[in-house]
N, C-alpha and C positions, 0 to 999 in steps of 0.2 A: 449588398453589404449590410451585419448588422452594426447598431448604432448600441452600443453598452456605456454611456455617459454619465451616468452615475454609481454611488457606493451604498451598500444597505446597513446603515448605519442606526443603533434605537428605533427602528418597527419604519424606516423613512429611506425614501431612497433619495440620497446629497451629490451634491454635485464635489469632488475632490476638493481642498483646501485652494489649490494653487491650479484649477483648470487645468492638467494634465493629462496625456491621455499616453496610451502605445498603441501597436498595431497585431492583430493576430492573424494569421495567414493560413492559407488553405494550404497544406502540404501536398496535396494530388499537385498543384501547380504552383504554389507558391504566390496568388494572388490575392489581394487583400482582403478576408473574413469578414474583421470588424476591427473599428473602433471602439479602443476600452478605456476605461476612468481609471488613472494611474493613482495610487492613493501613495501619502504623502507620511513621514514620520506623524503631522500633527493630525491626519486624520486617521493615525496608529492611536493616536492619546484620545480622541473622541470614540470612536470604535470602543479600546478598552474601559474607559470610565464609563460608557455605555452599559456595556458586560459586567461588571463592578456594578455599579448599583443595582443591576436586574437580581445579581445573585443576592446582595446585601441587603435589597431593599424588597426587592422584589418579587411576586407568587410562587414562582417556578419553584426553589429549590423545599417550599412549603408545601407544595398538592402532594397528595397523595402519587401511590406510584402508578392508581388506574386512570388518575387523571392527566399523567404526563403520558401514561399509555395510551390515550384517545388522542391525542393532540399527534404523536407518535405514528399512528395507524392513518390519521388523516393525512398527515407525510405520505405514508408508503400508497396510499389512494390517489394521492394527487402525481404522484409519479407516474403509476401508472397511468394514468388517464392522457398522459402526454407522451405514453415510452416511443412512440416512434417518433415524434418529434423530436424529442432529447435525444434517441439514438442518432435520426441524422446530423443535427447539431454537435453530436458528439466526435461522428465520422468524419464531418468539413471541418472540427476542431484539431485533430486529434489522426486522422487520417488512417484509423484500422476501417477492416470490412466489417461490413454492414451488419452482417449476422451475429459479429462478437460484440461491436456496441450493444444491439437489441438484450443479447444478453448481460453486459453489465447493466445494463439500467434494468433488469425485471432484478438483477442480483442486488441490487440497489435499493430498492422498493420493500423486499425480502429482508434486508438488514434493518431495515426500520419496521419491522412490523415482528420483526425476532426479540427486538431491545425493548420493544414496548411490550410483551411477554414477561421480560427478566424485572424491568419498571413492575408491574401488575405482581407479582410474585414477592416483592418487597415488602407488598400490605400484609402479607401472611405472615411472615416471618421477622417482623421486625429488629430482633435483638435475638444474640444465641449467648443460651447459658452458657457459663462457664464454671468448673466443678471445684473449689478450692478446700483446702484442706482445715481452715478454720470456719467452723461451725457460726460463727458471730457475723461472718461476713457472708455477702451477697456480690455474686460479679457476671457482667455479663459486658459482652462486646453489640457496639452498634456503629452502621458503617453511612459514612455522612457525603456526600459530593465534596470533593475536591476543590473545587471552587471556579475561578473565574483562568480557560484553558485559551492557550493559542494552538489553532490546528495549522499548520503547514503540510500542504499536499502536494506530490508529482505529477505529471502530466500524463502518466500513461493508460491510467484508469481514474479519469477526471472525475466522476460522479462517484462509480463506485469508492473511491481514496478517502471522497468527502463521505459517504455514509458509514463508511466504514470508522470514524470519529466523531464524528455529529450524531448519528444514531445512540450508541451507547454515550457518550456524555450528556445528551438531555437526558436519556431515560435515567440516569444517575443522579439529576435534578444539576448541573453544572450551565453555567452559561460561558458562551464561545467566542471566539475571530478567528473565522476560517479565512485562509491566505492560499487560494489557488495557485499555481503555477502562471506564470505568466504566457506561458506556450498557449496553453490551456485554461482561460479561465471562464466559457460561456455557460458551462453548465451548473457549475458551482453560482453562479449568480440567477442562475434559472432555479437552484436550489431555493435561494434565500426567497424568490418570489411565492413557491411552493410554501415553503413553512409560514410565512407571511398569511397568506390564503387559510392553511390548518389552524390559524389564531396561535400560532405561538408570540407567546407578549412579548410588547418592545426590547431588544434591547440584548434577550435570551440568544438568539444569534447574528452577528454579526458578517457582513459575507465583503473582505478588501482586495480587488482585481489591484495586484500592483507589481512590479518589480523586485525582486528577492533582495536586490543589494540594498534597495530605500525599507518599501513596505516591511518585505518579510526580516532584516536585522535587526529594524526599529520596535518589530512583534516579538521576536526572539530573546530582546533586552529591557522589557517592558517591565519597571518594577511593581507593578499592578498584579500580573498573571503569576496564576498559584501551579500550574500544569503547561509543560511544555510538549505537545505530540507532533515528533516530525516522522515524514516517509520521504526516501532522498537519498540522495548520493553520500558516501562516507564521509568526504570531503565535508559537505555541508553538515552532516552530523558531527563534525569535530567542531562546527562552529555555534553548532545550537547548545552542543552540549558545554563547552567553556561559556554560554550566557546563561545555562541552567547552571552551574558551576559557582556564579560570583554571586547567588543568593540562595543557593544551596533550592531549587528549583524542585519540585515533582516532574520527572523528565520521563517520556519512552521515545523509542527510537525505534524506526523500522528503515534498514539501511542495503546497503548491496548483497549481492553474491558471486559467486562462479560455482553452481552447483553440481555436483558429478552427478553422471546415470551410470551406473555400472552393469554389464550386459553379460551375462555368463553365458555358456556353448548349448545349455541345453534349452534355451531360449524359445522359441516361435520365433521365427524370421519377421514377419513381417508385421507382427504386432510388434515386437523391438525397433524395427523402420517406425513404427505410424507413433512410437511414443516417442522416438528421439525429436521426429519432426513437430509431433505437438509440444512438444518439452522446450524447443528453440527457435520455432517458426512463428508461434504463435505471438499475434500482436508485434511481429516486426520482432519480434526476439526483446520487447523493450518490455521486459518481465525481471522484478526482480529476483524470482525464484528458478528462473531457466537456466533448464540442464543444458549447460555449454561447455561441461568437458567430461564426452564422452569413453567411458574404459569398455574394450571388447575384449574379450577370452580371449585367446588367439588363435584357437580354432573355426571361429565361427567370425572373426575380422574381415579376409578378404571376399566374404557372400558379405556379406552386411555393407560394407564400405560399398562395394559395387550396387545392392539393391538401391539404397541411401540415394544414391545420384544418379539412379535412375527414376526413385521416385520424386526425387527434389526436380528434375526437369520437368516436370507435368503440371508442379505450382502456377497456378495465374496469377499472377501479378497486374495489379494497375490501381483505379482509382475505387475507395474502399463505398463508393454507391454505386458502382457497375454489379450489376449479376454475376456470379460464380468467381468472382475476385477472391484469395484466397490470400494475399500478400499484398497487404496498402502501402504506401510511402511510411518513409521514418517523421516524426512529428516535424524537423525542421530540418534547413539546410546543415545549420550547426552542428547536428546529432549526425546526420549521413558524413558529412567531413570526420566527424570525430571517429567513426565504423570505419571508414575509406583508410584512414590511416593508421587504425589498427590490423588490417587485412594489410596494407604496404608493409607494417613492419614486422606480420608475422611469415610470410615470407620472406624479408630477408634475414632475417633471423632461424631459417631451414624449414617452415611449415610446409608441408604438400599440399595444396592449392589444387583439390577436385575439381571444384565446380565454381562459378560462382563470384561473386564478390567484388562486381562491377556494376553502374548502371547500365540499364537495359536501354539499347538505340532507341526503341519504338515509343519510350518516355521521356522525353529529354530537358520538360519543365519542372517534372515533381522530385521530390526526395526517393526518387525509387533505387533499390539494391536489388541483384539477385542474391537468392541466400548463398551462401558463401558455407564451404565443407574441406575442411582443414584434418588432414589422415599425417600421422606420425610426428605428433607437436614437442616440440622441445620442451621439458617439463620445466626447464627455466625462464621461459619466453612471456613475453607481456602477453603475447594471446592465451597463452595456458592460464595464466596468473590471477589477470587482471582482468574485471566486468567492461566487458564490449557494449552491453545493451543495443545488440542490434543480431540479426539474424542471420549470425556466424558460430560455425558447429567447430569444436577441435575433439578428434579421436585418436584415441592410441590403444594399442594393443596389452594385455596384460598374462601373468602365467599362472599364475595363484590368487586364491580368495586372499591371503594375506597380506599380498604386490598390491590390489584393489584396494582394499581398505585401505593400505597403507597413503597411496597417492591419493583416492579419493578426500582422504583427510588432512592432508597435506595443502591446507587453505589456508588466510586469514581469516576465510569468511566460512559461515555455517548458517544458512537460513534452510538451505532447502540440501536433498540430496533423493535420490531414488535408485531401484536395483529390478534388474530382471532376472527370472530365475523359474522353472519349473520345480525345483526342490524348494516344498515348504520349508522342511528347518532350516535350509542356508539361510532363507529369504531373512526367516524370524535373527538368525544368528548375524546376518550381515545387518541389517535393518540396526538394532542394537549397540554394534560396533558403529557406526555413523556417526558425526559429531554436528549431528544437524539438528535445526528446531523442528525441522516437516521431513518426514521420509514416506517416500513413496516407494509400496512395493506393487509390480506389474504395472505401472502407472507411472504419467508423469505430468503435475502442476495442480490434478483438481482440488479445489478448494471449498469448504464449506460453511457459509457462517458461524457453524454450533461449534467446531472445533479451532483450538487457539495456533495462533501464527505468529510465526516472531523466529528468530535463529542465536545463534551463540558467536562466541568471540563478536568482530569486528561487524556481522552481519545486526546488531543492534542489541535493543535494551527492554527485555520487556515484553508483555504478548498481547495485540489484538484479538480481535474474532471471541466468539465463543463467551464464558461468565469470567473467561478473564480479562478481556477488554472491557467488559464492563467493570470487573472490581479495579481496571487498571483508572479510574475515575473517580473515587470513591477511597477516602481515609477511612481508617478503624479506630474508633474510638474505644478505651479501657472504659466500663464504670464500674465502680465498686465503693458497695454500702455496708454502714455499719448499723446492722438489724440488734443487736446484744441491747437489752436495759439496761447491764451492767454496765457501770464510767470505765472509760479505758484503764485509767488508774496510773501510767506512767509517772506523771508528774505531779499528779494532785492525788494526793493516797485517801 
């Protein structure tokens, strides 16, 4: 069992206000991981007045941008120098296979050695003219860190969630309080030891293992914090967003989906199988951009349905440190209940029920699911509708590119969307039509640092990844001079 008893607080690692702790649990079996240091509102107020003075007072948001680059890159060094450690820590966290943790943590390592690039690129560039129409004046824009940010992160890509806002906010010169998940919070604290080690100075981030309802609402309502960044359930973005809200906040939001893959007749078989299953299989389906409601042509429906569940039978399932495990446990009991009884009621509610969608005998400690494969879903239904986060497919059949797009878009949510298709210009034409912040064509989920993430309507606010998560950090400041010897002359002639 590991022992996590303290909070890394100003460059120090404290023991919680009030001696509290939680428990985090190995989802293969549901036996106890670690003991974690519960942080408390008043070790919310120390954390932030920590972050506050580094920015106010302190070097960070003053070095240069190759000097926050170097500190930045010793990040992404120190990462890796421990990536299979942190991957398994990650996997007895967090409970995906092996292979996918390994690669969120090299993808991890990579975000910070990306952001300290765009840092580096700062020195060059400082200020961009701007061209006005009055000859007297001078004007130019220069773009300043944000200031003092709370990051709150989900559980399902624990390391990478936290690089993916800790990376571009320092390179921006901002200092932090990152707020893990509580499911999940051992690597994000492995984090803060990492950056500790690269001499990032005191204070610049702060790393609070604690409870969402104490830790994370007392961070969300901090009247200190200048930037609000959550990734999360919509639910809890209605609640960060009414605390950015009551002081009119810098807020992003990276929130749910139900994203469509839409599969046309002249397809490839079995590359449409291996993207649907990478699109919903992947990490337990606990993706917030997974395509989990699938539209087929209807010509090409009943091959595809039947291949689908034959391939989904060949999945291994079990514990995410065994070899060829391809399907870990769901992170907690709570989350497999909450799937269990979305699969109850998308059956009775008329879903057809392929495959799937019970635990498996031969597991009968851990949060295991078989994936679960849902053919002819009611377009009213909670399983159609509504984010499952778990590794349940819903398909139906369609008759026209226009029936497709039509239902495809037919969401609250628009983060993510993708389309199969041997016709380039459908692809480019349907691609287009999609009401989504990411579209995948022939593809489904891959992701890239350099390019931006984020979706529309209810699916959030805002874009990660790429120069706009970094500018998502960073105010813009107006300046303009008046260069004329001539007196203005308004008032004094």
């Amino acid at each position: 069992m590991y022992h996590y008893q303290h909070l890394y607080i100003d460059g120090q690692w404290l023991s919680p206000a009030q001696q509290g702790s939680f428990n985090s649990l190995d989802p293969s079996d549901n036996s106890l991981l670690a003991k974690v240091a519960a942080a408390t509102a008043e070790d919310v107020d120390f954390a932030v007045a920590a972050a506050r003075r580094a920015f106010d007072q302190g070097p960070w948001p003053r070095l240069s941008g190759s000097e926050r680059a170097a500190v930045l890159r010793r990040m992404a060094e120190g990462i890796r120098a421990r990536q299979e450690e942190l991957a398994i820590l990650e996997v007895r966290d967090n409970g995906k296979p092996l292979a996918e943790a390994q690669g969120d943590i090299a993808d991890a390592a990579a975000c910070f050695d990306y952001y300290a690039g765009l840092a580096e690129a700062t020195d060059s560039a400082p200020r961009q003219s701007i061209a006005v129409p009055d000859p007297r004046f001078s004007c130019w824009v220069e773009r300043e860190p944000v200031g003092v940010v709370a990051a709150i992160i989900p559980w399902n890509f624990p390391l990478l969630m936290a690089a993916w806002k800790v990376a571009p906010a320092l390179a921006a010169g901002c200092s932090l309080v990152l707020k893990p998940s509580e499911l999940t919070p051992l690597t994000a604290l492995e984090l803060a030891r990492i950056a500790h080690g690269a001499g990032l100075p005191a204070g610049v981030l702060n790393v609070l293992s604690g409870l969402g309802s104490s830790a994370g609402a007392a961070l969300a309502e901090h009247p200190d914090i200048d930037k609000l960044a959550f990734t999360g359930s919509v639910p809890t973005g209605r609640k960060i967003m009414q605390a950015a809200a009551r002081e009119i906040k810098n807020l992003s939001l990276e929130l749910g989906g139900k994203s469509p893959l839409i599969v046309f007749a002249d397809s490839d078989l079995e590359a449409a199988v291996e993207w649907i299953m990478f699109g919903i299989f992947w990490n337990q389906g606990q993706v917030c951009s997974a395509t989990s409601r699938v539209l087929v042509e209807r010509g090409l429906y009943p091959a595809l349905l039947e291949r689908l569940v034959e391939a989904t039978r060949q999945i291994r399932i079990g514990p995410g440190l065994e070899a060829g495990v391809q399907l870990g446990p769901l992170v907690s009991r709570g989350q497999l209940d909450q799937v269990l009884s979305a699969i109850a009621g998308g059956q009775q509610q008329g879903a057809r029920l392929l495959h799937g969608g019970a635990r498996p005998e031969q597991l009968p400690q851990g949060n295991y699911l078989t994936p679960a494969i849902f053919a002819d879903v009611p377009l009213a239904s909670a399983l159609w509708r509504e984010e499952i986060f778990g590794p349940v497919v819903c398909l139906r059949a369609f008759d026209s590119e226009d029936e497709a797009l039509r239902l495809a878009n037919d969401s609250p949510f628009g983060l993510a969307a993708a389309l199969m298709s041997r016709d380039a210009p459908r692809c480019e034409r349907v691609a287009r039509g999609l009401r989504a912040g990411i579209v995948w064509i022939n593809c489904s989920q891959p992701t890239f640092i350099e390019a931006p993430w984020g979706g529309y309507k209810q699916s959030g606010i805002g874009r990660e990844l790429g120069e706009w998560g970094f500018n998502s950090y960073l105010e813009v400041k107006q300046m303009t001079r008046y260069d004329s010897p001539q007196p203005w002359g308004w008032y004094l002639k």
